[in-house]
MIRO-882361 format. One line per 4 residues: their letters; for each residue x, y, z negated of C-alpha. Coordinates in steps of 0.001 Angstrom, whole numbers, plus 500000, padded with zeros to 6 digits. Last residue first. Example, Ala and Ser with C-alpha at 12.3 -4.5 7.8 and 13.67 -1.06 7.14 Angstrom:
! residues 2
sa> 513670,498940,492860 ~ 512300,495500,492200
! end
This chain:
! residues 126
xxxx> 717012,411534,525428 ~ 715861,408675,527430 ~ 718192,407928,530298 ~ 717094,408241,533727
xxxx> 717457,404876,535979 ~ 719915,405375,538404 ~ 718153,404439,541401 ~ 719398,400934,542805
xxxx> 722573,399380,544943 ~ 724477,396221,546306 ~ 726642,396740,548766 ~ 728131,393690,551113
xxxx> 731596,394526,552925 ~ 731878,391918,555431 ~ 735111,389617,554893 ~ 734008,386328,556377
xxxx> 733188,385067,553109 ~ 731205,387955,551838 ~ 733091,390992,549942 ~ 731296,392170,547176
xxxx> 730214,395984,546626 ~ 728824,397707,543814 ~ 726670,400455,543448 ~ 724156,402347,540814
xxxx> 722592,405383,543092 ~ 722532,408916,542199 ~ 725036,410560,544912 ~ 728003,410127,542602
xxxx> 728282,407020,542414 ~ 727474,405110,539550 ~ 729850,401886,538971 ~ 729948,398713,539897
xxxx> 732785,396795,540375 ~ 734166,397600,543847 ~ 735264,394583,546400 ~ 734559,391914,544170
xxxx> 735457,388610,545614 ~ 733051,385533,545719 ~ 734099,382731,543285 ~ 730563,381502,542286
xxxx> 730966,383712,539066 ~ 732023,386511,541521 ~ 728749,386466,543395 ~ 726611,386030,539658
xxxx> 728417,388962,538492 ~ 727655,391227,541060 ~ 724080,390281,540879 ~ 723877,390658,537310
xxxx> 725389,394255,537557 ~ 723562,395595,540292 ~ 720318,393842,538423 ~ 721469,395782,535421
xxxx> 721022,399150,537552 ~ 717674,398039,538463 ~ 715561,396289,541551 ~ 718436,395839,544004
xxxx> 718106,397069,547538 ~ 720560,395383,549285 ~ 723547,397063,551871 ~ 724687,395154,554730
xxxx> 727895,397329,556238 ~ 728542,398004,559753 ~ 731888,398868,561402 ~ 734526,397765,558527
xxxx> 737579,396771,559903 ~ 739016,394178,562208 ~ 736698,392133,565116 ~ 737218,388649,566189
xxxx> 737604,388697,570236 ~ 735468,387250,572357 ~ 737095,386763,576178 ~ 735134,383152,576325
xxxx> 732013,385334,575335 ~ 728893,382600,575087 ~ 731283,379917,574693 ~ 733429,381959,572323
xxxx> 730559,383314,570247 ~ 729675,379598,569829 ~ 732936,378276,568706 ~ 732496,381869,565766
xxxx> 729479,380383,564418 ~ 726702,382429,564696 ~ 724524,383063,561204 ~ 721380,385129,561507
xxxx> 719152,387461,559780 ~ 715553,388532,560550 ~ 714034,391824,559463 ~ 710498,390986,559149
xxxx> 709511,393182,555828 ~ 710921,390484,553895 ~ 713174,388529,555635 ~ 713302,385659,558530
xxxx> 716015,383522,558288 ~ 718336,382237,561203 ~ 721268,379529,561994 ~ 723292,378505,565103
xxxx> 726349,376772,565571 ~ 724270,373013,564642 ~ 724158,371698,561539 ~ 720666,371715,560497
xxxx> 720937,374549,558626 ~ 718999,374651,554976 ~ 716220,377006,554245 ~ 717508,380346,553100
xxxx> 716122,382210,550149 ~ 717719,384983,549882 ~ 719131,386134,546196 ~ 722675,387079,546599
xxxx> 723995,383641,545250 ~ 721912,382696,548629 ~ 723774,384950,550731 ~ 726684,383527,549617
xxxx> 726114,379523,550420 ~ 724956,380954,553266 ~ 728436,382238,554364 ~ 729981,379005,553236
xxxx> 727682,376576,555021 ~ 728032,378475,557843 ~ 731941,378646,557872 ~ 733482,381083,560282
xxxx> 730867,383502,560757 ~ 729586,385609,563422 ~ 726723,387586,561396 ~ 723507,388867,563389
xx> 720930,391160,562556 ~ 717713,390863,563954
! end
């Protein structure tokens, strides 16, 4: 499981659905999960309950861990990217090919978290 503290559930969901999960409503409470694909699940903790679990809980700064998506083609990078800023998400990097053969972009999700999005470069017909 992979967890996300997260100061507006709604919000944060609200993202990861522009992103492409599907994510059955919350019910409201400080708590919310999703299983994915493959098994992985993902969850939403609002930041009142880290503090009752943790009273000495302090938000993190910086980068530490970064969620990075599998897209299916370059233009799905793009479309993706596109779609998260049309719904007033911030860019953090347009995207571009990087150097190490992948088609990336990054977006920032509402609590800040660095969210990559990334395929094969396709090869070009000659």
């Amino acid at each position: 499981m992979i967890g996300l503290t997260v100061h507006d559930m709604a919000e944060s969901i609200r993202f990861y659905r522009t992103l492409g999960l599907d994510i059955p409503d919350p019910d409201g409470g400080p708590y919310h999960d999703v299983t994915l694909e493959g098994g992985i699940r993902l969850s939403w903790n609002s930041v009142e309950m880290m503090r009752e679990i943790e009273p000495d809980w302090k938000e993190p700064t910086g980068q530490r861990m970064t969620l990075a998506f599998l897209c299916e083609s370059s233009a799905q990078v793009d479309t993706r990217h596109q779609a998260l800023v049309d719904a007033g998400f911030t860019s953090h990097k347009a995207p571009w090919d990087a150097f190490w053969g992948q088609h990336y972009a990054q977006v920032l999700d509402p609590d800040g978290n660095i969210v990559d999005l990334f395929s094969p470069i396709e090869p070009q017909p000659l």
